[in-house]
VMD Tcl script that builds the backbone (N, CA, C; Angstrom):
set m [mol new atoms 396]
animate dup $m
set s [atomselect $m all]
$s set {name element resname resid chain x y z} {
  {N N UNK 1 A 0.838 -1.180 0.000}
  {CA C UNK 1 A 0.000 0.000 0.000}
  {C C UNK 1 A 0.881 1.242 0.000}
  {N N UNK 2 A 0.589 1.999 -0.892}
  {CA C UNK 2 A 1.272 3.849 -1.173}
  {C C UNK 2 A 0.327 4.437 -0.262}
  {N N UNK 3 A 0.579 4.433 0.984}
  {CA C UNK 3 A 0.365 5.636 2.059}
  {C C UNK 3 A -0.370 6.550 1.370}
  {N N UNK 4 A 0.848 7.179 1.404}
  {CA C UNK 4 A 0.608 8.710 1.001}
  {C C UNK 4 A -0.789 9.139 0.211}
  {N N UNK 5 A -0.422 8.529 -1.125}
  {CA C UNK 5 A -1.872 8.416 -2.252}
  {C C UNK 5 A -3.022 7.827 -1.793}
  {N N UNK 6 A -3.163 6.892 -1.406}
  {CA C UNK 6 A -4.294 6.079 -0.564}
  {C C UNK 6 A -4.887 6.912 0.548}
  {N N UNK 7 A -3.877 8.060 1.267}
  {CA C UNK 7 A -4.571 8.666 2.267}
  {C C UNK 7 A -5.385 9.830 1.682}
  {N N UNK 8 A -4.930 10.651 0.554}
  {CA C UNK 8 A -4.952 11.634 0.054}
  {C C UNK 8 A -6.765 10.815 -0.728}
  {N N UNK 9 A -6.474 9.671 -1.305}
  {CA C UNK 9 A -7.721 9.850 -1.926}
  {C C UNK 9 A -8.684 8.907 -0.678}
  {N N UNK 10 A -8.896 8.468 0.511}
  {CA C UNK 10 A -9.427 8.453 1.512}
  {C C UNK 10 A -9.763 9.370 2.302}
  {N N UNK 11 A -9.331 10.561 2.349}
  {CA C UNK 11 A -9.507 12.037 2.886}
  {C C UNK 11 A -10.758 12.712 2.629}
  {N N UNK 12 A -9.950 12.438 0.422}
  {CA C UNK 12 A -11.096 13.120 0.074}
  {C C UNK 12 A -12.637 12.184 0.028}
  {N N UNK 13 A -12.962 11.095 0.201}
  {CA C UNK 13 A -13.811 10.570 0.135}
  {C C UNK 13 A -14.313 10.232 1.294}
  {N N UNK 14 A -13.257 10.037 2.400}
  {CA C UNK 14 A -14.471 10.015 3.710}
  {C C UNK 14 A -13.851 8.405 4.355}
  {N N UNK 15 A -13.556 7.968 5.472}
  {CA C UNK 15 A -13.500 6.674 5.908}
  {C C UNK 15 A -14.558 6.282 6.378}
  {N N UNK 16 A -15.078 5.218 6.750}
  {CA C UNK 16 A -15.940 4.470 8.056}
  {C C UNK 16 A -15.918 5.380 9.824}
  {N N UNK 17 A -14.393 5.754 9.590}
  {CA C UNK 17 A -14.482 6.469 11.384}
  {C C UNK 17 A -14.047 8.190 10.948}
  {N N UNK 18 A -14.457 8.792 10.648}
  {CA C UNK 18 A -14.613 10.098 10.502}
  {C C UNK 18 A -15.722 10.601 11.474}
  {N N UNK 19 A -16.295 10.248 11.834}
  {CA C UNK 19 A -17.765 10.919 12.409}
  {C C UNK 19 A -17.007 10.718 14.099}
  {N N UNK 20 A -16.066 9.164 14.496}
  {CA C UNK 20 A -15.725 8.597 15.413}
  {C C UNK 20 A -14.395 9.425 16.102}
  {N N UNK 21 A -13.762 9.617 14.884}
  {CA C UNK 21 A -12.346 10.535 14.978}
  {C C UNK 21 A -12.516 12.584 15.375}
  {N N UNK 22 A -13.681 12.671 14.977}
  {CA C UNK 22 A -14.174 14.152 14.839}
  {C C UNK 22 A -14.597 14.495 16.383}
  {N N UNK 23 A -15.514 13.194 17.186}
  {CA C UNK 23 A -16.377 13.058 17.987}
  {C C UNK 23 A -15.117 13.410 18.784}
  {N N UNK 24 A -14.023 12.479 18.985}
  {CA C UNK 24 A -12.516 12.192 19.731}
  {C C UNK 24 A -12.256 13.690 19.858}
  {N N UNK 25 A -11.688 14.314 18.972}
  {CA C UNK 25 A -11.085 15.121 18.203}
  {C C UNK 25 A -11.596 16.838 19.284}
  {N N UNK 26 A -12.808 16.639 19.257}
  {CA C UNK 26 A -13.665 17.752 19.414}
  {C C UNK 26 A -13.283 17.497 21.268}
  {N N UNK 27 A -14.046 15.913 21.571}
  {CA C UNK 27 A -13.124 16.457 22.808}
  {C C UNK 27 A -12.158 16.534 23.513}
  {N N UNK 28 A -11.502 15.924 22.936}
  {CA C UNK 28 A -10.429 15.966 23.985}
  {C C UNK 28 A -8.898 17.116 23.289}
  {N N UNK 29 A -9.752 18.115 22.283}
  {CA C UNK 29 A -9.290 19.374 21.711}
  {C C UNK 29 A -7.689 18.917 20.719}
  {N N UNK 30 A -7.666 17.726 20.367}
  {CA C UNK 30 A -6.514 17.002 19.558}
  {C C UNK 30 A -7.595 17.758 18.048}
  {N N UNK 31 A -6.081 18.649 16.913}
  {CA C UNK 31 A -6.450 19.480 15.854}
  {C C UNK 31 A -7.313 17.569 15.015}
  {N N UNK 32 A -8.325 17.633 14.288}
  {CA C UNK 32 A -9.014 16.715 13.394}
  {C C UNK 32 A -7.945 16.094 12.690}
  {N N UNK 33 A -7.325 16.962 11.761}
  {CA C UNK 33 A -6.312 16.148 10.608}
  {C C UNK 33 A -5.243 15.833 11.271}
  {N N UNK 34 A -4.542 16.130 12.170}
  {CA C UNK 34 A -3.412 15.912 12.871}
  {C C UNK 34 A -3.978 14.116 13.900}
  {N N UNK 35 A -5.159 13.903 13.832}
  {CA C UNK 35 A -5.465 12.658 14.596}
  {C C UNK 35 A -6.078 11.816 13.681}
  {N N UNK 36 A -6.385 12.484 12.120}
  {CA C UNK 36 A -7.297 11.555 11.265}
  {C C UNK 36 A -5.842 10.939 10.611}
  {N N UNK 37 A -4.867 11.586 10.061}
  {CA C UNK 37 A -4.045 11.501 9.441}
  {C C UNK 37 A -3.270 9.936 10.057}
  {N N UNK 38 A -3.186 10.043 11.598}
  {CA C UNK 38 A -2.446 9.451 12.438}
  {C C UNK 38 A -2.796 8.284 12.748}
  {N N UNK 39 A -4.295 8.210 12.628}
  {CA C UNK 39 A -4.751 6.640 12.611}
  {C C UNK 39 A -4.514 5.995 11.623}
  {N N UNK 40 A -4.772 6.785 10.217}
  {CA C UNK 40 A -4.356 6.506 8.980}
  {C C UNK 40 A -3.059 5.690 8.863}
  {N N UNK 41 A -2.175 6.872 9.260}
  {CA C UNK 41 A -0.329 5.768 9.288}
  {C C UNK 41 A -0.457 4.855 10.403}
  {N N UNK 42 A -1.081 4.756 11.536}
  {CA C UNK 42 A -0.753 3.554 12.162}
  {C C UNK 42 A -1.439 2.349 11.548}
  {N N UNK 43 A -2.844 2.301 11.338}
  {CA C UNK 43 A -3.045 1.276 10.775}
  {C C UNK 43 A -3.814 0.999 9.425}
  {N N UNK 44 A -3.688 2.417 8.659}
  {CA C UNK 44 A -4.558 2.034 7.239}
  {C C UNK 44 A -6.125 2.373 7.661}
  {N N UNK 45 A -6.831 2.861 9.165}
  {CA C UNK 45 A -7.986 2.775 9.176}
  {C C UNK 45 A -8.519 1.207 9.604}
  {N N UNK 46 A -7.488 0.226 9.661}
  {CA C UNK 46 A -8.003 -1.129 9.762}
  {C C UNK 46 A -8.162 -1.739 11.333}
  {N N UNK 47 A -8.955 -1.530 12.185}
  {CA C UNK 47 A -9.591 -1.958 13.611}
  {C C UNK 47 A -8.560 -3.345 13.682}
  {N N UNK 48 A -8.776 -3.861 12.820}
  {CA C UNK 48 A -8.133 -5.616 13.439}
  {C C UNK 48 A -6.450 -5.325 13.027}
  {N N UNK 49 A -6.231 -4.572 12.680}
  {CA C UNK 49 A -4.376 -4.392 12.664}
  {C C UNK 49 A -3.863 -4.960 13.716}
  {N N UNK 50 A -2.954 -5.653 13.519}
  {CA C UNK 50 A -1.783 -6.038 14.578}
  {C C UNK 50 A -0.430 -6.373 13.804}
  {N N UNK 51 A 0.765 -5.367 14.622}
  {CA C UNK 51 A 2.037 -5.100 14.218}
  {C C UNK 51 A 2.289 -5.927 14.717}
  {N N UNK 52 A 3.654 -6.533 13.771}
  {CA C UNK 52 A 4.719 -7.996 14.074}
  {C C UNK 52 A 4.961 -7.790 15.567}
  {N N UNK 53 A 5.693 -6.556 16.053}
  {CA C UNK 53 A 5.957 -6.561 17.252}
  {C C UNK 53 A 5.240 -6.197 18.364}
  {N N UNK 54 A 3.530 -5.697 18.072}
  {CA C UNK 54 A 2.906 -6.331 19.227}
  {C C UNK 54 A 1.615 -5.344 19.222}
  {N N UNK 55 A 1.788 -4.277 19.216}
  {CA C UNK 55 A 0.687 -3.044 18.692}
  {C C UNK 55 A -0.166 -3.543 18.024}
  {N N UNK 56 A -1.732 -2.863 18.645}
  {CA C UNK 56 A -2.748 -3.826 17.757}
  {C C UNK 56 A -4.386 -2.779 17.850}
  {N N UNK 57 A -4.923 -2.544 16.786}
  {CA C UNK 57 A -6.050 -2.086 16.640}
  {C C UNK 57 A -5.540 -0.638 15.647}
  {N N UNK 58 A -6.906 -0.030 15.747}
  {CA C UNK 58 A -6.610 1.171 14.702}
  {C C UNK 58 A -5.522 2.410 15.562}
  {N N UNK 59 A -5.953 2.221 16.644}
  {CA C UNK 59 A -4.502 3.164 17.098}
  {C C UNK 59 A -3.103 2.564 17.335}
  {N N UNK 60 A -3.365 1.273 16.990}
  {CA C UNK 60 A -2.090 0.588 17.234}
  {C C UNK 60 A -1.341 0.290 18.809}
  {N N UNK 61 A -2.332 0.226 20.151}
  {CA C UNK 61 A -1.620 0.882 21.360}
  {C C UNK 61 A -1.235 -1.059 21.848}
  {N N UNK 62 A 0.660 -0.487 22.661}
  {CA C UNK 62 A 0.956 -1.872 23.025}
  {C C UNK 62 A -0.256 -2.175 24.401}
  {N N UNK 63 A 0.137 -3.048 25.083}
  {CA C UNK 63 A -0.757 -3.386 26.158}
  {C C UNK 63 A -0.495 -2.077 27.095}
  {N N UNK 64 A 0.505 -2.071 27.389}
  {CA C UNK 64 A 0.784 -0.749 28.426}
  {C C UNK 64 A 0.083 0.417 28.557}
  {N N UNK 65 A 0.393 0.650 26.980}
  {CA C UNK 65 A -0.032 2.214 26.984}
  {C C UNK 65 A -1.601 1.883 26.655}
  {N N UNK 66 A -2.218 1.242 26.134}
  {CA C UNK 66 A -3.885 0.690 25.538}
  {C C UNK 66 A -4.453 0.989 27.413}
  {N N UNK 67 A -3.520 -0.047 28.348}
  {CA C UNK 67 A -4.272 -0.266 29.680}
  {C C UNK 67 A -4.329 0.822 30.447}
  {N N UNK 68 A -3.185 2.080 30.005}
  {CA C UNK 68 A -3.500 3.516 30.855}
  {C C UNK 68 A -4.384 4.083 30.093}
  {N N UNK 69 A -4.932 3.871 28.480}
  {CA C UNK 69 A -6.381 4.732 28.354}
  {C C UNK 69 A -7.403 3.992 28.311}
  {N N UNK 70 A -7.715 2.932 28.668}
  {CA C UNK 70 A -8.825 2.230 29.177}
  {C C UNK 70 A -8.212 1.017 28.120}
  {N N UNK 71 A -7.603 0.645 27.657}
  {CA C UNK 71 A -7.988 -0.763 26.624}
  {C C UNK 71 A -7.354 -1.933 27.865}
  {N N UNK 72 A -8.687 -2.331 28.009}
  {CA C UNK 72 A -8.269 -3.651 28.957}
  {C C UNK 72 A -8.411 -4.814 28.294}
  {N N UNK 73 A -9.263 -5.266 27.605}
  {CA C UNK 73 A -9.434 -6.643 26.952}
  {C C UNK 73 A -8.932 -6.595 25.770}
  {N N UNK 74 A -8.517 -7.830 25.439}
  {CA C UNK 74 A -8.314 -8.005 23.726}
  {C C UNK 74 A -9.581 -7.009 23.100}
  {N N UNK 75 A -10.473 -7.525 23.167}
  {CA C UNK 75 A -11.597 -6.689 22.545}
  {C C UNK 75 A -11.610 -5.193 22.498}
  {N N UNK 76 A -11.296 -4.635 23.358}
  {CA C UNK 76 A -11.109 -2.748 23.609}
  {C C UNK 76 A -9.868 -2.667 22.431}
  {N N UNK 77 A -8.956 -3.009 22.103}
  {CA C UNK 77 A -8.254 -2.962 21.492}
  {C C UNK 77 A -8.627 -2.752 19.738}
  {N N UNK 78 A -9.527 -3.911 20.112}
  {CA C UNK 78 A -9.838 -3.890 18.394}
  {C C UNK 78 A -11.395 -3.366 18.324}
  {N N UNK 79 A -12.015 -2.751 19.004}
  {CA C UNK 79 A -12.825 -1.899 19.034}
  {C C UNK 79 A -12.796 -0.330 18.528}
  {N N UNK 80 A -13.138 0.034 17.282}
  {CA C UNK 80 A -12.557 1.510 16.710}
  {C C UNK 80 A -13.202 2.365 18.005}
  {N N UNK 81 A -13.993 2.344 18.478}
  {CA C UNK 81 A -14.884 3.834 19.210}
  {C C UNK 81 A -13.905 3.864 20.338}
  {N N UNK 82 A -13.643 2.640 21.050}
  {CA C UNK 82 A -12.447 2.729 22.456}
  {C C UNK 82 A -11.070 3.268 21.857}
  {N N UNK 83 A -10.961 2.241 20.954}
  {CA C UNK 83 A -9.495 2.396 20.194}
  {C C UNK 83 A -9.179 4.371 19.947}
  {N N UNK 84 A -10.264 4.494 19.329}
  {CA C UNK 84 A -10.336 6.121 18.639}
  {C C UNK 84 A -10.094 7.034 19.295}
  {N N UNK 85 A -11.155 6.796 20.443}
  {CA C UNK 85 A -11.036 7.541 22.144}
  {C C UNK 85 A -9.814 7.664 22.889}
  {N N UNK 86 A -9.367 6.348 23.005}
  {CA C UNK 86 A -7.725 6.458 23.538}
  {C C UNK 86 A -6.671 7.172 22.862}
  {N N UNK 87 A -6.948 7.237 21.584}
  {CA C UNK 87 A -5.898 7.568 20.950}
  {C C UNK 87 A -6.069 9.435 20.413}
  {N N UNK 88 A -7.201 9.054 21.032}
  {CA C UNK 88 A -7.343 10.803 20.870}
  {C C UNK 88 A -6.720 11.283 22.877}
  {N N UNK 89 A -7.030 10.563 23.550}
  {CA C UNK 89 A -6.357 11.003 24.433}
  {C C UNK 89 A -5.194 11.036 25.072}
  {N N UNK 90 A -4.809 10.187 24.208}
  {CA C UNK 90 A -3.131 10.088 24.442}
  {C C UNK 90 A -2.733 11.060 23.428}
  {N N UNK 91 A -2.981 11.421 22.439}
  {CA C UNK 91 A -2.159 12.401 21.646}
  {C C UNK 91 A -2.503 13.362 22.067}
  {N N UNK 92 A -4.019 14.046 23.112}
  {CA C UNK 92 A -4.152 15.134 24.172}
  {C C UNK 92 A -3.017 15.505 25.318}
  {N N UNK 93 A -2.697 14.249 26.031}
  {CA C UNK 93 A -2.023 14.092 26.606}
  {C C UNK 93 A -0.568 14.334 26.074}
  {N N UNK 94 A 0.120 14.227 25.274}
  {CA C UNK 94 A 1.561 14.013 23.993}
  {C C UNK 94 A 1.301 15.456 23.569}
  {N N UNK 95 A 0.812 15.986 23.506}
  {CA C UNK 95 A 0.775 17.527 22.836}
  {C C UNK 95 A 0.645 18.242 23.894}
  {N N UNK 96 A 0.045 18.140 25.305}
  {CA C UNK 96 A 0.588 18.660 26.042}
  {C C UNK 96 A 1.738 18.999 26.740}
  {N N UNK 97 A 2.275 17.326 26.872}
  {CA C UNK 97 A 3.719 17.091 27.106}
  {C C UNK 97 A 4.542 17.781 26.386}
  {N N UNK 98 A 4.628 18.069 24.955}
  {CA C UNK 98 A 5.237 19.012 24.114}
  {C C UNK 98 A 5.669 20.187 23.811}
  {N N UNK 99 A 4.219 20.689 24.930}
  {CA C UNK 99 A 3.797 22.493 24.054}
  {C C UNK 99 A 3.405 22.389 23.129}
  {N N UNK 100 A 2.583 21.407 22.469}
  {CA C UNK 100 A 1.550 21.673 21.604}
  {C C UNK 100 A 2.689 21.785 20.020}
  {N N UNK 101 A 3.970 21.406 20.534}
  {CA C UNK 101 A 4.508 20.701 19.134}
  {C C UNK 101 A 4.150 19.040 18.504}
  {N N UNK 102 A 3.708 19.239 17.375}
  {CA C UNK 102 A 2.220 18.300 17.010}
  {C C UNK 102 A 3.753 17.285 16.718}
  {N N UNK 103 A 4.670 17.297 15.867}
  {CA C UNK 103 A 5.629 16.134 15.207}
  {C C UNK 103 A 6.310 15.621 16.484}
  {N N UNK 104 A 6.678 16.514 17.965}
  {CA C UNK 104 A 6.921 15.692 18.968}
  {C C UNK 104 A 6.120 14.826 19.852}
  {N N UNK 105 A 4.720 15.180 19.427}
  {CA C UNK 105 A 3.777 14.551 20.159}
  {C C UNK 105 A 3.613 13.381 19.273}
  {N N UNK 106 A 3.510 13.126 17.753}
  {CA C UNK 106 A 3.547 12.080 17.214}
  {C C UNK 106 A 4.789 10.963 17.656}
  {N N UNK 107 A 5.609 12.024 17.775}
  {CA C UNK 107 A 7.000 10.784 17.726}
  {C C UNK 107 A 6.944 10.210 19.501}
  {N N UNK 108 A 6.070 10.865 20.290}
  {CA C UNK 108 A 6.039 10.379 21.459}
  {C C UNK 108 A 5.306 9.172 21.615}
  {N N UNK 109 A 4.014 9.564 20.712}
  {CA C UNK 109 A 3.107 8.510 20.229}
  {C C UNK 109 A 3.598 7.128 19.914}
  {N N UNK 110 A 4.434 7.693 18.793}
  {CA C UNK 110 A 4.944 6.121 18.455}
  {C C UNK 110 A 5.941 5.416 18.801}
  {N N UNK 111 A 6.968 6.254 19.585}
  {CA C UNK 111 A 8.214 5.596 20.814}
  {C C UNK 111 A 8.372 5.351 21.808}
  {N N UNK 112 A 6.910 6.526 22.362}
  {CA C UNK 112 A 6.984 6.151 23.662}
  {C C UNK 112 A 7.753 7.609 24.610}
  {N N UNK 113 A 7.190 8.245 25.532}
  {CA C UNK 113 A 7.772 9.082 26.059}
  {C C UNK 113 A 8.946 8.799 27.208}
  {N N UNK 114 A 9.098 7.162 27.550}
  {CA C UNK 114 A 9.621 6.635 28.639}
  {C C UNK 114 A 10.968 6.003 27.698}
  {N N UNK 115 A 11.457 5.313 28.637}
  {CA C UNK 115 A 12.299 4.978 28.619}
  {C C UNK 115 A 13.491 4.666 26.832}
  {N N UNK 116 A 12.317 3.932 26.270}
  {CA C UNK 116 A 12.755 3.390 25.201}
  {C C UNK 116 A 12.592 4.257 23.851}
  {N N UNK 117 A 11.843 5.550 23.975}
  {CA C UNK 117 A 11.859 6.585 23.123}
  {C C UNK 117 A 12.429 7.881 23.541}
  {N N UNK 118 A 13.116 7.934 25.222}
  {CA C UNK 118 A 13.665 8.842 25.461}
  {C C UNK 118 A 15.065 9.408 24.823}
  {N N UNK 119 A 15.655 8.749 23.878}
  {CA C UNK 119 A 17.163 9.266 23.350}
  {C C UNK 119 A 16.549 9.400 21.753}
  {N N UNK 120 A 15.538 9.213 20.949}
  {CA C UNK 120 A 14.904 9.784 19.745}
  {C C UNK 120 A 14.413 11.352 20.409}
  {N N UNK 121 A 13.559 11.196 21.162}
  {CA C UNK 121 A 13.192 12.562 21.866}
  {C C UNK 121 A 13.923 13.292 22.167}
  {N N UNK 122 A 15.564 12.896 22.714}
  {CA C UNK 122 A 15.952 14.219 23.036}
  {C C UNK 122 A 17.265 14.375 21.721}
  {N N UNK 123 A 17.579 13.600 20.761}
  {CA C UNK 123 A 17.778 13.899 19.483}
  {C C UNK 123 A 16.624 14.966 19.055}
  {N N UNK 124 A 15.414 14.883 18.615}
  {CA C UNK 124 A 14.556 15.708 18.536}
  {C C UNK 124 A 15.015 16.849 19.207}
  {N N UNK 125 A 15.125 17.092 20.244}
  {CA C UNK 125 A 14.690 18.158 20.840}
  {C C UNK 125 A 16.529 19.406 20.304}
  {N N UNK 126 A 17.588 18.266 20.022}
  {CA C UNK 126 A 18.354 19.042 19.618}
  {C C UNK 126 A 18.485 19.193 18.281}
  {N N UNK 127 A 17.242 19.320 17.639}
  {CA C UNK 127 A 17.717 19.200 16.242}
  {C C UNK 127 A 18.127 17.708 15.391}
  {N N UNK 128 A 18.492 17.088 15.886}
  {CA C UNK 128 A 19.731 16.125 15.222}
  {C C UNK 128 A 18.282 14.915 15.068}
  {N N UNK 129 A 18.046 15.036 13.427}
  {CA C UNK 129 A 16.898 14.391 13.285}
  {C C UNK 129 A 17.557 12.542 12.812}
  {N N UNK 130 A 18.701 12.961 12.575}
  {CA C UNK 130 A 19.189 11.087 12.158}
  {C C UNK 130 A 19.379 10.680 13.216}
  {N N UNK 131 A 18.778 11.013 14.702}
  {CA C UNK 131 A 18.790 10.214 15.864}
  {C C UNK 131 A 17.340 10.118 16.081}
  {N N UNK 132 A 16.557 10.450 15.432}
  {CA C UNK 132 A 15.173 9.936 14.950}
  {C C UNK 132 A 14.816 9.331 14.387}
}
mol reanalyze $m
mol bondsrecalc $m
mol representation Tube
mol addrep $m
């Protein structure tokens, strides 16, 4: 799948969770395209996604981070409305952590603000993006 093109003409036509992502979006004040875009690259829009290394549903969240925004069962996981919800509040949460810099809140998203994404982050934070 070409990302890029596939998102561009899914945008313009509308997904299945647009109404779900907007609902997210609105509250928990995460910008619409900056969270529609983001489900998009994690999983294509596809609820039953699961990454080789362990991430699973449309937000893609490991067990850890899924169980601090409510995903407790296998099922919450692959549920878009929980899935959508969490992931609008963790990137609430990640853009706060930031100052509301949206590309550090993504990259927090997807590394992790702890331990194991802390030396991409603070590459980030000096500039030095090939430690990203």
């Amino acid at each position: 799948m070409r990302q890029p093109d596939d998102y561009t003409e899914i945008k313009a036509a509308g997904s299945p969770y647009d109404s779900l992502i907007q609902t997210a979006s609105t509250n928990y004040g995460v910008p619409y395209d900056l969270l529609h875009k983001q489900l998009f690259k994690e999983s294509s829009f596809n609820p039953k996604a699961v990454s080789p290394t362990g991430p699973r549903g449309i937000g893609q969240f490991t067990k850890a981070t899924g169980k601090a925004y409510g995903l407790i069962t296998e099922e919450d996981f692959f549920d878009p409305t929980k899935s959508i919800d969490a992931a609008a509040r963790h990137m609430r949460d990640n853009l706060k952590a930031s100052n509301g810099d949206e590309l550090k809140a993504l990259l927090m998203y997807n590394q992790g603000a702890g331990p194991v994404g802390r030396k991409q982050l603070e590459a980030y934070d000096r500039g030095d993006f090939t430690g990203v």
